[in-house]
LUMKE-249990 format. One record per residue: residue in one letter; x, y, z of N, C-alpha, C in turn. Coordinates in steps of 0.02 Angstrom, whole numbers, plus 50000, padded with zeros to 5 digits. Example, Ala and Ser with C-alpha at 12.3 -4.5 7.8 and 13.67 -1.06 7.14 Angstrom:
BEGIN
A506604971650390506154977550390506604983550390;S506424988850354506844994750357506455000250394;
END
This chain:
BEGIN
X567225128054093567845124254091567845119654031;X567315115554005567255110353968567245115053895;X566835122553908566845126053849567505126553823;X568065129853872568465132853855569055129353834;X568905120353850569315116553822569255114453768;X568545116453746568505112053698568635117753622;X568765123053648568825126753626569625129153582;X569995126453675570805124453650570805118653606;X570595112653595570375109453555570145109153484;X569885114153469569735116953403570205121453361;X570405123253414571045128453397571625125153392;X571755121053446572205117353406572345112853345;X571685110353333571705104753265571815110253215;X571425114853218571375121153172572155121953139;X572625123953204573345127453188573635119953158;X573505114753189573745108253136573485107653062;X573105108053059572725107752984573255113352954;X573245120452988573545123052932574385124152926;X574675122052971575435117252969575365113152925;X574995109852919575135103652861574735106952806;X574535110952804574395111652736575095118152705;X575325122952748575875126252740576205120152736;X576495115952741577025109952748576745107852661;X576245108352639576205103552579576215109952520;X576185116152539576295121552504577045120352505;X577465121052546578055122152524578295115952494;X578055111552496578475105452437578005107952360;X577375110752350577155111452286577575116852254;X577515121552305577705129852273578165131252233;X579115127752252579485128752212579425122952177;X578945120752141578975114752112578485115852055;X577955125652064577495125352021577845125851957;X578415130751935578895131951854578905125951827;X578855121251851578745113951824578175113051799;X577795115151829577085112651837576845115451770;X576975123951768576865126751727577255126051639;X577885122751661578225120351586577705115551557;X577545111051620577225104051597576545105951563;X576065109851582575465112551563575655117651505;X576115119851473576185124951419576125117351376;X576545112751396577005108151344576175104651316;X575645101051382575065096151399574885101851325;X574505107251353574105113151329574235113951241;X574605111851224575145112451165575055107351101;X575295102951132575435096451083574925090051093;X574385092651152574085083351171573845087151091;X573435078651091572925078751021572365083551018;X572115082351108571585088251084571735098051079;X572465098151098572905104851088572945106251008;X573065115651020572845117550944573395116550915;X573955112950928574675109050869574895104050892;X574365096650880574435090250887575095089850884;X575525084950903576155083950901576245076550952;X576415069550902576605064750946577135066350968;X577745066950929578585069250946578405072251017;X578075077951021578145082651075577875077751120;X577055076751106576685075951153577055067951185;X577585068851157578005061351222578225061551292;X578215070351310578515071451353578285070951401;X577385072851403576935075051417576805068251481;X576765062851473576695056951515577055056551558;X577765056051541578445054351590578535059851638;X578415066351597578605071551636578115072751718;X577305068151696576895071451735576865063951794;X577015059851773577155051451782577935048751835;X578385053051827578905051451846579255058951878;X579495061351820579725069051835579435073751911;X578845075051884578345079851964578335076052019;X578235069952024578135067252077578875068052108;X579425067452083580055064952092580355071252139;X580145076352083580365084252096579905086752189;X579655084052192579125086152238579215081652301;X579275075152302579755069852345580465072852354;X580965075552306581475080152326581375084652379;X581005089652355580855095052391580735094652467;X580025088652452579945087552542580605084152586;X580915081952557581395078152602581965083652614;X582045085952583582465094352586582405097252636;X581705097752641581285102152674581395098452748;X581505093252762581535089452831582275089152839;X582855087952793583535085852805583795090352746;X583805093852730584205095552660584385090452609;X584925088852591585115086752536585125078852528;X585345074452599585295068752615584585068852597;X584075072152622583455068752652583095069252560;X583415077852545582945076052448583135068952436;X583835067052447583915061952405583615054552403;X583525053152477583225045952490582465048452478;X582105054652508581455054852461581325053752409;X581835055252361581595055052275581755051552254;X582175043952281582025038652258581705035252297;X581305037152349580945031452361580175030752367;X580025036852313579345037452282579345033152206;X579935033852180579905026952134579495020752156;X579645019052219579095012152226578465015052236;X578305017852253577465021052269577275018752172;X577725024052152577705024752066577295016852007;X578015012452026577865005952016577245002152052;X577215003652093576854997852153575975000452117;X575905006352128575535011252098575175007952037;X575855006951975575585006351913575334999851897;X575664994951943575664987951951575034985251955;X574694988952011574064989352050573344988851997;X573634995451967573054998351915573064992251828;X573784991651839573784983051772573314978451798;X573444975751832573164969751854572374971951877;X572144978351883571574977851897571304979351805;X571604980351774571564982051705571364974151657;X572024970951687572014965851661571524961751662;X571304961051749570504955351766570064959851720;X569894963151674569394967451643569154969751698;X569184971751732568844975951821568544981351795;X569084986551736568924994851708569424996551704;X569154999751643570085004351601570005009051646;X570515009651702570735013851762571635016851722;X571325022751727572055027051686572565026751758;X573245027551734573805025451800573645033251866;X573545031251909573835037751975574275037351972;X574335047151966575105051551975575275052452052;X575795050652055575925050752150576145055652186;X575755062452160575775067152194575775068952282;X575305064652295574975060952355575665057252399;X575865052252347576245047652378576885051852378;X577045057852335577645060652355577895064752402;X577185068452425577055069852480577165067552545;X577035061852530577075056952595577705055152624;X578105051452582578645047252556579385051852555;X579285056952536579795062452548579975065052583;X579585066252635579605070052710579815064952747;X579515059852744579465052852790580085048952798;X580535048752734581055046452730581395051152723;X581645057752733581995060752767581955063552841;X581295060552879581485062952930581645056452961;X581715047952953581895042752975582705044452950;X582825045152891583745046352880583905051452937;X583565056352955583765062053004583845056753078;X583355053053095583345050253140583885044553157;X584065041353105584475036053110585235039453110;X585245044353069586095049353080586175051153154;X585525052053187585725053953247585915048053298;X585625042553289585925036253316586685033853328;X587075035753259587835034453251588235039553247;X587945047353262588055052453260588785053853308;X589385051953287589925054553343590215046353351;X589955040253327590205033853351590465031953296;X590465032253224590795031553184591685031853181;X592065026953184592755026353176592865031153119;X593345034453140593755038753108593915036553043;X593745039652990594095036452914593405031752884;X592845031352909592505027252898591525031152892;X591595037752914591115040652895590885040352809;X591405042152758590855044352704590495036852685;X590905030752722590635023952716590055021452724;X589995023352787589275023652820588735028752778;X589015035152795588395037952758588135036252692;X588365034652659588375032452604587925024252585;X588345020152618587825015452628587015016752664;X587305019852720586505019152763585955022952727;X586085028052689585545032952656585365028452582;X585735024452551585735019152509585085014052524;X585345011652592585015005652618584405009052635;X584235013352677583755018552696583305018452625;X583385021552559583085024752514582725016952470;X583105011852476582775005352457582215002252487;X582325003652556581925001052594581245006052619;X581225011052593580895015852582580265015052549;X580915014052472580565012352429579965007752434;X580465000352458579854995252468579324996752512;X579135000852524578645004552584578205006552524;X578465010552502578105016452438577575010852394;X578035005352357577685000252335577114993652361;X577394992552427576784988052460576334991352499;X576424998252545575965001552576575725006252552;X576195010952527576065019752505575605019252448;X575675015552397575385014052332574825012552330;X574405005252376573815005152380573545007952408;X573675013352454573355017952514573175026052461;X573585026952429573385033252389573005030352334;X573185025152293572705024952253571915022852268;X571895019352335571165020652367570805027252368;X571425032652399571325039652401570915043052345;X571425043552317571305044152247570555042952216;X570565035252218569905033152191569305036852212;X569325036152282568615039952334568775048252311;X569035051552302569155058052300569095058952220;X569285056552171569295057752113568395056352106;X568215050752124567505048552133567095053752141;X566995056552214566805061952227566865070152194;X567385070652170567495075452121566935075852042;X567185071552051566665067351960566085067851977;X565855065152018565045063552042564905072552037;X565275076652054564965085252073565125086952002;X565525086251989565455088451870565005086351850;X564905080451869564415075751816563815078351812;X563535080051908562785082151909562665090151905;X563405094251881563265101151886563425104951958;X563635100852004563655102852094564405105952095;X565005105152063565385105752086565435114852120;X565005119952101564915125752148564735125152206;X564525118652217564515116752300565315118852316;X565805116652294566215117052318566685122252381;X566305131352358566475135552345566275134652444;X565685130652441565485131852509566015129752569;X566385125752535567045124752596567765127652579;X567615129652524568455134352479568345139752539;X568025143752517567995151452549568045152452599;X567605148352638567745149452709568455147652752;X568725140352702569515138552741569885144352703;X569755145952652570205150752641570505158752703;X569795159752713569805165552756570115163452833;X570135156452879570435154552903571165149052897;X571465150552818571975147852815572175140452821;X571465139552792571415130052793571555127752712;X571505132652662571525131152620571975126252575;X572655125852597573265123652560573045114552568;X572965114652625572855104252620572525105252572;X571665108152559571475105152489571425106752436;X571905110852441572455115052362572765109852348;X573435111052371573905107052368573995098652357;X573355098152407573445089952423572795086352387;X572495087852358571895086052326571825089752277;X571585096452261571745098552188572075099152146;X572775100652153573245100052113573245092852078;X573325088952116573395080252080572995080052044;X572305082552085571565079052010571625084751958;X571925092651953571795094651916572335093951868;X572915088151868573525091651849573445082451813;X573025078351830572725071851799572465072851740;X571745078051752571405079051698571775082851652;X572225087251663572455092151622572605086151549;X573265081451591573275075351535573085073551498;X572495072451522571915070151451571495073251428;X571405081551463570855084951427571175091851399;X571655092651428572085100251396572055104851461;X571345104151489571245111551544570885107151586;X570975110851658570495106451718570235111451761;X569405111251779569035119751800569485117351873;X569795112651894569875111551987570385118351994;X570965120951943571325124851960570905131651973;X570375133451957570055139251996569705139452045;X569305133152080569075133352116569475137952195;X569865137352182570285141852234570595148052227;X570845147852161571495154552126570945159552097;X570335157552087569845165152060569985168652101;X570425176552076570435181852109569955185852115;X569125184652083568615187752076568325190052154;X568155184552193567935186652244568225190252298;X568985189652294569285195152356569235201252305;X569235201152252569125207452212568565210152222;X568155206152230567335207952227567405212452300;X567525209752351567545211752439567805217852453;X568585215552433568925225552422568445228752388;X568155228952334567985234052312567355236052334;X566985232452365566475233652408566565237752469;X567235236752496567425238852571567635247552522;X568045249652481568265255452434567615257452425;X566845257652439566555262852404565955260352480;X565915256052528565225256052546565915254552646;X566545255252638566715252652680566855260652723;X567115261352803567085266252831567785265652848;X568175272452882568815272852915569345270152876;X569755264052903570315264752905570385257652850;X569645253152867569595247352812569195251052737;X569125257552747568875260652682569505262352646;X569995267552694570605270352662571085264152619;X571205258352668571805253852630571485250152589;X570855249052583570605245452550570625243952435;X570655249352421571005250752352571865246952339;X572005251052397572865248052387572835240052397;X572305236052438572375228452462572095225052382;X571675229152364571435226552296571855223852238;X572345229652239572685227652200573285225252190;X573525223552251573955218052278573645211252289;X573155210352269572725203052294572565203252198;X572535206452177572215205552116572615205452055;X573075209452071573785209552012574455206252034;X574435204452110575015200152137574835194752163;X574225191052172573775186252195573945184652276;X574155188152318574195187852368573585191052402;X573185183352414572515185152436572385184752516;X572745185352544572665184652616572695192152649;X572785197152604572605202252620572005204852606;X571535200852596570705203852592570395198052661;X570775193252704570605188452740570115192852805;X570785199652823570485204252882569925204952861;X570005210552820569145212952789568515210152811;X568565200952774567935196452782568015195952848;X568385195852910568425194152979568055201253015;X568145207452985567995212153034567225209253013;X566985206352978565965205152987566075198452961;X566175193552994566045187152965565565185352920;X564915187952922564345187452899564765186552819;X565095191252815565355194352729565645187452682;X565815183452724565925176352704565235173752656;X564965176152667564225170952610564475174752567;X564525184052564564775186152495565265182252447;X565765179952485566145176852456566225170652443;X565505166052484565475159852439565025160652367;X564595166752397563895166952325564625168452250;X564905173152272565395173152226565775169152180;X566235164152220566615158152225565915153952194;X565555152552208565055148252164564685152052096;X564695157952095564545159152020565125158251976;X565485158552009566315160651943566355151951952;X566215147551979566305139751963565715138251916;X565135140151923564565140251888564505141951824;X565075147651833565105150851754565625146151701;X565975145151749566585140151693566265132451686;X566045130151732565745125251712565145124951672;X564855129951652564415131251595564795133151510;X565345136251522565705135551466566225131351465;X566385127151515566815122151500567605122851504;X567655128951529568185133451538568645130651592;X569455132451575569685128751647570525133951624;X570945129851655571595131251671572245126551637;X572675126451627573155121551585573735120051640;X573815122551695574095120251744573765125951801;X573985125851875573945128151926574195135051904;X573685141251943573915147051938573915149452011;X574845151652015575135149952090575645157552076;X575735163352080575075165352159574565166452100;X573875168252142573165167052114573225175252088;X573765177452051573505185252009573195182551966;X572735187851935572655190051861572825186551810;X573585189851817574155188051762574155182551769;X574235176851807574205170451839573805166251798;X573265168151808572585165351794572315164351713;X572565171251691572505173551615573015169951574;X573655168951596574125166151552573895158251568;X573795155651607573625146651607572885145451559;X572655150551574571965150451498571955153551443;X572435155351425572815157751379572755152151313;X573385148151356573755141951351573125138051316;X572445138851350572245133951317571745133551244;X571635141051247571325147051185571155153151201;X571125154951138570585162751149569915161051198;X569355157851174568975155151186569035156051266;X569435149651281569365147051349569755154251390;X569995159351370570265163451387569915168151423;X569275168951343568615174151381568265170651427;X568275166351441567625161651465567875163651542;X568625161251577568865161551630568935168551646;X568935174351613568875180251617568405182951648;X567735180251597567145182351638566865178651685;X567035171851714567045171151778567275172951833;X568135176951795568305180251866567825188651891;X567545191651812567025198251825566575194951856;X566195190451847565345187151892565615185851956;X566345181451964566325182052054566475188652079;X566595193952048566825199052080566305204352081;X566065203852028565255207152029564745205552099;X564695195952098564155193552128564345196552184;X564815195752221565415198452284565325203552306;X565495209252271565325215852246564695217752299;X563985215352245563425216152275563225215652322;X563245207352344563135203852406563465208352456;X564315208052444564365212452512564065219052526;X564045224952483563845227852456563105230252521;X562805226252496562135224852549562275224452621;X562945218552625562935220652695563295227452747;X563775229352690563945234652715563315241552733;X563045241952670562575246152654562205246352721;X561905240252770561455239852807561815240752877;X562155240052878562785240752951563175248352947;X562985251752892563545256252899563605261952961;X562815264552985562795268453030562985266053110;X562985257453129563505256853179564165257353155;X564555255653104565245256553091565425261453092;X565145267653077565245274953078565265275753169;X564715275153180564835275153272565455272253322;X565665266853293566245260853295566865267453290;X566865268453233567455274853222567435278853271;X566885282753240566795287353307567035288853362;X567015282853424567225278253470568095278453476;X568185277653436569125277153419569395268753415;X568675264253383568945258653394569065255353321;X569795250553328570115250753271569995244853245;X569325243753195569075237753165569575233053130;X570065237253096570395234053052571065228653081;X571465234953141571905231153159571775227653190;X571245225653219570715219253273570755212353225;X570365216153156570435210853131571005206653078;X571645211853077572305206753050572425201853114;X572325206253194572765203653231572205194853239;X571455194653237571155189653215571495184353167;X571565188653112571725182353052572425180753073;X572795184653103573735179253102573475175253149;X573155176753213572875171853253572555164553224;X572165167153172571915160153124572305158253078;X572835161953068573545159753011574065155253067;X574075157053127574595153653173575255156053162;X575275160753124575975167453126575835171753103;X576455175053129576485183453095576745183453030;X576165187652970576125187652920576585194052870;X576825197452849577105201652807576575207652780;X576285200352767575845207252712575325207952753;X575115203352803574555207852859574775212252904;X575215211052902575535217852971575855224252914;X575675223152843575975230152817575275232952813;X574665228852796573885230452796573895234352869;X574015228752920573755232652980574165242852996;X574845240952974575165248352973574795256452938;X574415251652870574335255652813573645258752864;X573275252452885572765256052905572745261052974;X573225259153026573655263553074573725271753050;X574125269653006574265276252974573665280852935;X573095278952892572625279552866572175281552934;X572315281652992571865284053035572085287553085;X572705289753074572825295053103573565295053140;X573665287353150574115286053205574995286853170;X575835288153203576105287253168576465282553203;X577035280553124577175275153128577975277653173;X578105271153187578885271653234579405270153157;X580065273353178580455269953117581135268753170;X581815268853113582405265153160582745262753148;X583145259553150583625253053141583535248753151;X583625242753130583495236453187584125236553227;X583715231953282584225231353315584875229453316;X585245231453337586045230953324586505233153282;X586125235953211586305239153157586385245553186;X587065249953159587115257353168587005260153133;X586605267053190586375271853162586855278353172;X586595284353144586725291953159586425294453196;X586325300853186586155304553247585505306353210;X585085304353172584545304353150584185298253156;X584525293653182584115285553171584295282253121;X584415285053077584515281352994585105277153002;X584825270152997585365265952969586325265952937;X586775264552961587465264652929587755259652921;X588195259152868588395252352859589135254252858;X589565250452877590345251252875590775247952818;X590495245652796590805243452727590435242952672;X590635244652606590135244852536589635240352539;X589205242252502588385238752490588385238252427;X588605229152415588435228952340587685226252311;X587565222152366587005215952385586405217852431;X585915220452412585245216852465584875213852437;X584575212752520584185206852495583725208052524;X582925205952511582475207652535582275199952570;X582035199352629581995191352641581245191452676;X580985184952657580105185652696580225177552714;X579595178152725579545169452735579515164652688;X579375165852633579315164252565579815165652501;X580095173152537580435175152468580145176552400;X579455176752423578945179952373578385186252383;X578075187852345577355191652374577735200452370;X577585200752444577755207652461578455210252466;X579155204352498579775206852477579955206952414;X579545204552359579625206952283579465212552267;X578965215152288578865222052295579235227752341;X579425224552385579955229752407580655229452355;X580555226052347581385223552309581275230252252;X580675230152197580525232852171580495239452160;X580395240952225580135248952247581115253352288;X581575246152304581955249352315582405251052251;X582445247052204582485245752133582685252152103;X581825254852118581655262152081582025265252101;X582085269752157582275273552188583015272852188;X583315266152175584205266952174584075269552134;X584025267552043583925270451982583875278951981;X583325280852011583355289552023583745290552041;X584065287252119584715292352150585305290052095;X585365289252052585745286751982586425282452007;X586095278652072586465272652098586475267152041;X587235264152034587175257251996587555254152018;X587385249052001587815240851999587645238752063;X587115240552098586905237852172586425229252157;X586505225552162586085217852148585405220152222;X584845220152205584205219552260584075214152219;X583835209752268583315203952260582925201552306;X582605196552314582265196652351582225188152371;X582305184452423582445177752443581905175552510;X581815167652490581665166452585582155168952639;X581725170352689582355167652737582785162152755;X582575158252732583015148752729583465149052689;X583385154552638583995152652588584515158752582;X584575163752649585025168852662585795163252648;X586125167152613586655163352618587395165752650;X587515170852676587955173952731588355179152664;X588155179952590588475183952547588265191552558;X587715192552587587195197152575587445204852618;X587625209052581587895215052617587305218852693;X586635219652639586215222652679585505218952660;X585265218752707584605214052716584005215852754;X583475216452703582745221252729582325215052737;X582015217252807581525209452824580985214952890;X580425213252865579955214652905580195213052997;X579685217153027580105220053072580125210753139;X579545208253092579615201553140579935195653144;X580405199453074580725190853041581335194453053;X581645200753070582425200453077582555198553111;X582355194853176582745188253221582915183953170;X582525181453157582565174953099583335175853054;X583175182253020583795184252972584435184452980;X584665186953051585225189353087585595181553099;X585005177453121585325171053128585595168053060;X585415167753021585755165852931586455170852932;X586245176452934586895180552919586865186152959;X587225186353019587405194253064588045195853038;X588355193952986588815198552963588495204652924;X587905204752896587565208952866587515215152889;X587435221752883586725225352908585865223552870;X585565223052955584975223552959584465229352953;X583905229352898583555234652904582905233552905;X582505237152969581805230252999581195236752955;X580845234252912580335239752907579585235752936;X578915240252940578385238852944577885237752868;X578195241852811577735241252768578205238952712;X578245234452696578805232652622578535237452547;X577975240052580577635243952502577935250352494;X577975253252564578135261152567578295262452642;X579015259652640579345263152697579725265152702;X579595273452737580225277952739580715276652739;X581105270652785581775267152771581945265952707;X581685267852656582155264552589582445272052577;X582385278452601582615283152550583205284452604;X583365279752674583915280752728584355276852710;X584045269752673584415264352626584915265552552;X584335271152536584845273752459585375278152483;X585185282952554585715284552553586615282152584;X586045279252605586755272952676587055269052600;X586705265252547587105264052472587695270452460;X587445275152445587725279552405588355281252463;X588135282252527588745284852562589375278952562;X589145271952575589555268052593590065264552528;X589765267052468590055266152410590675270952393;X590395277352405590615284352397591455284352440;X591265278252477591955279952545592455272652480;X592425269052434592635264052450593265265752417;
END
């Protein structure tokens, strides 16, 4: 009894940790194109960049000083109230801002130590969410009691009065509380460069990674310190400690030549969706069907930190998603040089990876063969594990878990979704022209870009034109959308944004039969107009 509570207990802090760290991903994410202007611009013109430039390099402060924090305090308050709530967030990280800089003068001033200003990444975080979900709270107070003729009055003032008083929060509390943060965490960071340790790191990356803990100390601790140093040094190694695509590279390709069944078959295709689209949560199953495989991937994760911190090698902003392409263009940015260097740290973690697992497969393989044998299905055990340790249903793990379904024999169901009409074949119909789809995920990134892509192609062959595919969150369906493809767990979700649509639910956004029932349901419903 005491086990099994304490057990609910673990599991629950667990699914909190990674709510709030999904919660601090979505205020960074649409906020990285920034991130990445700011790091071309840092990468570019500081002094120690290969075309010094004061003119330019003016931007470089304000933008990373005022601008990001601001953009990112928007976002979260969005994210709690929409448009009211961006707004009293993003001004009322201004006082964090000030209170902040105030702090670090005066400790400047007593000669204490030239302490460079904290960026309030931290505090925008905070401050954004916080004061849009108190404006949410207080609208609901006067919600319906407002005299007639006298609403835009109120709102107007109260989100006013709200965003000042916010503010003064940001400046007497928020300000000294992060820059304490800050201090102890930047501290600790330094102390592991200084003595050569920071491949310690790898020892708590990898493992939250594989249980989806990762984003709090992405998001909420690396980004700031690495997006600090970038400032003053051009490149910062903190942006790989997480985004090296070496070691899920290393794992797939271990599972592709030493792996059995159904995690042998998908395993090529997961590679290179984790490696050329940086959506790495599709190598998460893999390490879960043998936990053990996790040291592979810290020995990994600590050589490719080992390696850049031996050449000094780093990143010029965050590389978000963690591809390749990702990775290569932010070290790009900062030379040739630093280009190869991050290169061949991503071959040594994928090598070291490689091996290590390599071994363990090698030594287990004749029970896994027996395991098969048996008819028992390692792989889909272990997606249905990792959404369990993700705390939802995932896209691209349930197209993994299909691929491997299918890769072992089983077939797949297809259909309509529900409520959408079909024919007398199943296939999807739509009653009025299809100018618009849309592909929608939870993100609006990753894998419905790739479907978007793949349906793309295939209009093009059937020498369909003028059809718009794209690909969106589900939050931002906007009721325009003719026809709308969403994995088969999110078309509840979708229908609610827009049931004027047709719905079309697939299992695999990479390759499912539904797109060639889709080109033709295009072509017919055009053909009638």
């Amino acid at each position: 009894m005491t086990t099994t509570h304490a057990s609910t207990q673990s599991g629950g802090a667990r699914v909190a940790v990674q709510k709030f760290g999904t919660f601090l991903s979505g205020m960074i994410m649409p906020n990285i194109p920034a991130l990445i202007a700011w790091g071309i611009l840092t990468a570019l013109f500081i002094p120690v960049g290969p075309f010094p430039n004061d003119a330019l390099a003016s931007m470089v402060d304000p933008t990373i000083h005022y601008l990001l924090p601001i953009l990112i305090a928007g976002t979260g308050g969005r994210m709690v109230y929409e448009t009211r709530g961006a707004v009293v967030g993003a001004f009322s990280v201004m006082g964090a801002i000030a209170g902040s800089d105030l702090l670090i003068d005066q400790v400047n001033a007593a000669g204490e130590g030239g302490l460079g200003y904290v960026h309030m990444f931290i505090g925008a975080m905070i401050l954004g969410p916080l004061s849009a979900w108190v404006m949410k709270q207080l609208d609901k107070l006067w919600d319906g009691k407002v005299r007639a003729g006298f609403e835009m009055l109120v709102n107007m003032f109260s989100a006013g009065i709200l965003a000042f008083l916010m503010a003064l929060l940001g400046f007497f509390v928020i300000a000294p509380i992060v820059n304490w943060i800050m201090s102890v965490v930047g501290g600790a960071v330094g102390w592991l460069v200084d003595t050569g340790l920071l491949w310690l790191a790898s020892f708590l990356i990898e493992p939250a990674k594989v249980f989806f803990l990762n984003n709090a100390i992405n998001h909420g601790v690396l980004t700031p310190l690495g997006t600090s140093e970038v400032a003053t040094e051009g490149s910062s190694i903190l942006f790989l400690l997480e985004a090296n695509p070496g070691p899920g590279l290393g794992l797939l390709l271990a599972f592709s030549f030493f792996g059995v069944g159904a995690a042998r078959a998908t395993a090529p295709g997961a590679a290179i969706i984790q490696f050329a689209g940086g959506i790495h949560e599709v190598y998460f199953p893999y390490a879960l069907m043998k936990p053990v495989l996790i040291v592979a991937l810290v020995a990994g994760g600590a050589s490719g930190v080992a390696t850049n911190m031996l050449l000094g090698t780093g990143l010029a902003g965050p590389a978000a998603p963690g591809s390749i392409f990702a990775v290569g263009a932010q070290a790009l940015l900062v030379g040739g040089g630093n280009f190869l260097g991050v290169m061949l740290s991503v071959v040594i973690a994928a090598a070291v990876t490689f091996l290590v697992a390599a071994v363990i497969l090698r030594a287990s393989r004749k029970r896994d063969l027996a395991r098969e044998a048996d008819g028992s299905d390692a792989l889909s055990a272990a997606v249905a594990k990792t959404e369990a340790a993700k705390g939802k249903k995932s896209e691209h793990l349930s197209n993994l878990a299909a691929a491997g379904t299918a890769a072992a024999g089983s077939a797949a169901s297809g259909g309509a979704a529900a409520g959408t009409a079909a024919d007398a074949t199943g296939a999807p119909v739509a009653s009025d022209p299809i100018r618009t789809i849309v592909f929608a995920c939870d993100a609006g990134m990753g894998s419905s870009a790739m479907g978007a892509s793949v349906l793309r192609n295939k209009l093009k062959k059937a020498g369909i034109e003028g059809i718009e595919v794209k690909n969106v969150a589900i939050a931002n369906l906007d009721g325009s959308e003719d026809l709308i493809v969403t994995h088969q767990d999110l078309t509840a979700r979708a229908r609610q944004q827009n049931d004027r649509a047709t719905h079309v639910s697939v299992e695999n956004f990479m390759n499912s039969p539904k797109y060639d029932d889709v080109v033709t349901m295009v072509g017919e419903s055009n053909a009638t107009e």
